[in-house]
C-alpha positions in Angstrom: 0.0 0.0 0.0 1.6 3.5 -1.0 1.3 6.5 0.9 -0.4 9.6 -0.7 1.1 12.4 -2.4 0.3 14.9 0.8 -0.3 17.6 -1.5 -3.6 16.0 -2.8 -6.1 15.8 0.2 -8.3 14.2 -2.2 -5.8 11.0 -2.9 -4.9 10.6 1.0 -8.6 10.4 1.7 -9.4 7.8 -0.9 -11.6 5.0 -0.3 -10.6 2.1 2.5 -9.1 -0.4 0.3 -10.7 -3.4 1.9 -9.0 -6.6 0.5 -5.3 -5.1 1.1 -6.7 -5.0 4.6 -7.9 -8.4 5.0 -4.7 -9.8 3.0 -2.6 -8.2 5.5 -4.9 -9.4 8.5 -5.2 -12.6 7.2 -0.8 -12.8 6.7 -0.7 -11.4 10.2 -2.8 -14.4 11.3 -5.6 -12.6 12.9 -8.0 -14.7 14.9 -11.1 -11.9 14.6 -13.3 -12.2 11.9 -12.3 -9.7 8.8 -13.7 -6.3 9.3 -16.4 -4.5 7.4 -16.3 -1.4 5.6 -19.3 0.8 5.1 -20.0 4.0 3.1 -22.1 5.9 5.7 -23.8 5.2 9.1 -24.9 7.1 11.5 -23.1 5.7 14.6 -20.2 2.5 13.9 -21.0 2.1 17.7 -24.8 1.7 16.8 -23.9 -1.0 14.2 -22.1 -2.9 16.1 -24.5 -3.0 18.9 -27.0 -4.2 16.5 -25.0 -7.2 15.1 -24.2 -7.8 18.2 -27.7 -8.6 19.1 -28.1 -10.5 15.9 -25.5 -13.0 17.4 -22.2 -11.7 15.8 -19.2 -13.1 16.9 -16.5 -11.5 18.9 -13.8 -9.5 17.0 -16.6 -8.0 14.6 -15.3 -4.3 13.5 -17.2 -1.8 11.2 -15.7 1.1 10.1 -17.0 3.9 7.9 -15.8 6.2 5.7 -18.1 8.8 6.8 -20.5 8.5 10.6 -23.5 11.3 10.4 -24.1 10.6 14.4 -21.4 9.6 15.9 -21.0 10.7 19.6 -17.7 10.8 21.9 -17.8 10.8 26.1 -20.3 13.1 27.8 -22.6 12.2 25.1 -20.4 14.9 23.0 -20.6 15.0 19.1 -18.2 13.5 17.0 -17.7 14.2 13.3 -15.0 14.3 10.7 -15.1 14.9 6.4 -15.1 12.2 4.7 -12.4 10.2 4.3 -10.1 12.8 6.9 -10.5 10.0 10.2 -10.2 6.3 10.8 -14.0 5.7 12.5 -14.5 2.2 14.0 -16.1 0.3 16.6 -15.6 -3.0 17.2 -17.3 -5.7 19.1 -16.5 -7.1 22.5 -17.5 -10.0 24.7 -15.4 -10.1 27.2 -15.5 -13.4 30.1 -13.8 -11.4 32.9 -16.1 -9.9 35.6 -18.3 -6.7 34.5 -16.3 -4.5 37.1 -13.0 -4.9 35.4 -14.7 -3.8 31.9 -13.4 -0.4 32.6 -9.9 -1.7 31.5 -12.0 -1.8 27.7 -11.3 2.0 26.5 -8.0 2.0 28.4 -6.5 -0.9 26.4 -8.4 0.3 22.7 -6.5 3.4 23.8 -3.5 1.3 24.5 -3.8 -0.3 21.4 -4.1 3.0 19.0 -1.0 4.6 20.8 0.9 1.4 20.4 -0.1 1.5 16.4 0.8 5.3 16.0 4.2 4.8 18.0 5.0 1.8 15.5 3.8 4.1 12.7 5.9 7.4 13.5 7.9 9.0 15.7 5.2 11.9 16.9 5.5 12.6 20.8 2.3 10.8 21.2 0.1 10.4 25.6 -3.1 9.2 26.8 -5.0 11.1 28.9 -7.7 9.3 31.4 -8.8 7.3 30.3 -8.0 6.9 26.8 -8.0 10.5 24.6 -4.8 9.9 21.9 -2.6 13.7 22.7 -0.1 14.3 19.8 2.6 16.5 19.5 4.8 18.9 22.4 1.0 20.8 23.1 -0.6 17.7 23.9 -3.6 18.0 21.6 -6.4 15.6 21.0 -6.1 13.0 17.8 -8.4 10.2 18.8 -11.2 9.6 21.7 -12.5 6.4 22.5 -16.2 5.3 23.5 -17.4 1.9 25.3 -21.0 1.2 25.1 -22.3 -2.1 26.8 -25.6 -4.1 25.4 -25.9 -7.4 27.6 -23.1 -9.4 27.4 -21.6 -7.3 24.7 -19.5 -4.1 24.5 -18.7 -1.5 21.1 -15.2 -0.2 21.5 -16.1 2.7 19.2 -13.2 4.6 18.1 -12.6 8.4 15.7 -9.2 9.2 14.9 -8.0 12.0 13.1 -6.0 11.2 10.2 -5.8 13.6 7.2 -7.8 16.7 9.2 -7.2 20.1 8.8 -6.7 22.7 11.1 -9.8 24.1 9.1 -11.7 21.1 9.9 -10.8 20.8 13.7 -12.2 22.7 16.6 -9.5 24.4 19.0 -7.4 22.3 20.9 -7.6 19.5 18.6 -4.9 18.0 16.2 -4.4 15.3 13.4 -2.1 12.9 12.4 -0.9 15.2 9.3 -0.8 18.0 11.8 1.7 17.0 13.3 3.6 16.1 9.8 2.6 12.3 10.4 1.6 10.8 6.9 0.4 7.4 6.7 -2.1 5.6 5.0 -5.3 4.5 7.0 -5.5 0.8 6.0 -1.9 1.0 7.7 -3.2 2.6 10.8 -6.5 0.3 10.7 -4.2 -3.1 10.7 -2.0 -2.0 13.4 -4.9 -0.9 15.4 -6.6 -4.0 14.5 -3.7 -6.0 15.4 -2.7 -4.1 18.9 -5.8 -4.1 20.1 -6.1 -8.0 19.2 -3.0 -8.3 21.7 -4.0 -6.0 24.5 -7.4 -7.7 24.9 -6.0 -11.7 24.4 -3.6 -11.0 27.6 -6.3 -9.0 29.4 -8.8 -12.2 29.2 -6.0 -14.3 29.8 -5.7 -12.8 33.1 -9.6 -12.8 33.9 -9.3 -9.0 33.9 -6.6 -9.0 36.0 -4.7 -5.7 34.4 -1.7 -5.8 36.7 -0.8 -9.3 36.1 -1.4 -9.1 31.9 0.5 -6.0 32.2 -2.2 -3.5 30.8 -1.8 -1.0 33.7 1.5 -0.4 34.3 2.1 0.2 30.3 -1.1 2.7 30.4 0.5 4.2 33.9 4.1 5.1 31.7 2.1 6.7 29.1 -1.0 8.2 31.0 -0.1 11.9 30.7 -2.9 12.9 33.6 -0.7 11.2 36.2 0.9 13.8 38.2 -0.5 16.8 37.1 -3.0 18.8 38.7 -6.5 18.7 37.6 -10.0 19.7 37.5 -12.9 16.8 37.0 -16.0 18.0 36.0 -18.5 15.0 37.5 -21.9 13.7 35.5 -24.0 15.5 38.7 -22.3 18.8 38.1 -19.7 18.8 40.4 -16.4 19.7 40.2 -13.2 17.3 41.8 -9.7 19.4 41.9 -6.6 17.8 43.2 -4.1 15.8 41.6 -4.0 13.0 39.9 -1.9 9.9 41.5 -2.9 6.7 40.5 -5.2 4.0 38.6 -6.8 1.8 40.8 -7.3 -2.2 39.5 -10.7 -1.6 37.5 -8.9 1.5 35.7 -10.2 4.7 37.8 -8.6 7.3 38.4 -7.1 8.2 42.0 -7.3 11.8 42.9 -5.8 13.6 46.0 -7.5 16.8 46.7 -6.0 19.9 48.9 -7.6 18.5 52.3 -5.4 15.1 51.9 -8.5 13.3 50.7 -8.2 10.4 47.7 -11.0 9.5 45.5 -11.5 7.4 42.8 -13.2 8.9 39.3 -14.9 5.9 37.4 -16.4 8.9 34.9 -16.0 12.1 34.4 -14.5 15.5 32.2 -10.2 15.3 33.3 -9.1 18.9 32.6 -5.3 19.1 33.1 -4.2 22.1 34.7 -1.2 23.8 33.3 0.8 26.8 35.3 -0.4 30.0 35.6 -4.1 28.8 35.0 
């Protein structure tokens, strides 16, 4: 697969070329079923959910070239142009206990810093519990939802790939941003084939994240631990203090000012620089 003139936005955001993928998933031996490709949905999260409920098997990932409703944490929006993003869900049904699913988003986040470090050399974080930061600013590439149904879970994911600082709000970055050119069927096989990794060990362990060693590679790349921050809670409340930990179902461990330590299982992480 040959990478795109850079000059021609139109070129690098060509269609998925869907049989290179499954000839390199199939030579990489991949165990998950081969993934599907769809023009436009309104939600890859949605679509998976669906199959998932028609009895699809584990390892099932849509993505789309384009997603009309696609929503990030908080219930926030999520879009991209055509062709700009890698936009994927794929489906989960994990055997360890349902209160060490929270380890999900943190190893799909795992899994896309893993493929972009193996892709390029851009300074590349997580922050809690799985937004992709690129570049010396820190700036968000990539967010990550988890959305349950029964025994199931959609990993959805939206990457920025071939964005513009046009076609970004503030505060947000892409993959060509930050000079990183790269094909998506690259970046959707690596993914693919990280996140295939990360999760095997994970069930291997029943869930157990120390002992697969999920948490202490998130806890050398998690760019919240540390700093000071502000969490803005789903009942409206605010958290402040600073971050220390992960605790062993993947929440975050807060100290605030009066010495007291809590654990965030969901919420807004703001991180705090100097002077603010």
């Amino acid at each position: 697969m040959g990478v795109p003139d850079p000059a021609d936005l139109t070129a690098i955001r060509g269609p998925l070329d869907a049989a290179s993928i499954r000839q390199e998933l199939r030579r990489r031996s991949s165990r998950w079923p081969q993934p599907q490709i769809l023009s436009t949905v309104k939600s890859t999260n949605a679509e998976v959910i669906a199959a998932a409920r028609r009895g699809a098997i584990e390892g099932l990932v849509v993505a789309a070239e384009e997603q009309t409703s696609g929503r990030g944490r908080l219930d926030r929006s999520w879009t991209s142009p055509r062709g700009a993003g890698l936009t994927l869900s794929v489906l989960l049904r994990p055997a360890p206990p349902m209160v060490m699913w929270g380890w999900l988003p943190i190893a799909a986040g795992m899994a896309l810093l893993t493929a972009v470090r193996a892709l390029s050399d851009v300074d590349v974080a997580l922050k809690w519990p799985n937004d992709l930061l690129l570049g010396p600013d820190r700036a968000k590439a990539a967010g990550i939802l988890a959305e349950s149904a029964d025994s199931a879970v959609a990993v959805g994911l939206g990457l920025n790939v071939s964005t513009t600082a046009q076609e970004m709000p503030n505060g947000a970055t892409s993959l060509l941003a930050q000079g990183v050119l790269v094909s998506r069927e690259t970046l959707l096989i690596e993914l693919m084939t990280s996140l295939e990794s990360w999760y095997a060990a994970w069930v291997d362990a029943d869930g157990d994240a120390d002992h697969c060693g999920l948490k202490a590679g998130y806890e050398r790349c998690c760019d919240t631990l540390g700093r000071a921050v502000t969490v803005h809670l789903p009942a409206n409340e605010v958290l402040r203090g600073t971050a220390e930990g992960i605790d062993s179902s993947g929440g975050l461990q807060v100290r605030t000012a009066d010495g007291t330590r809590t654990t965030v299982v969901a919420g807004d992480v703001v991180h705090v620089r100097a002077g603010d």
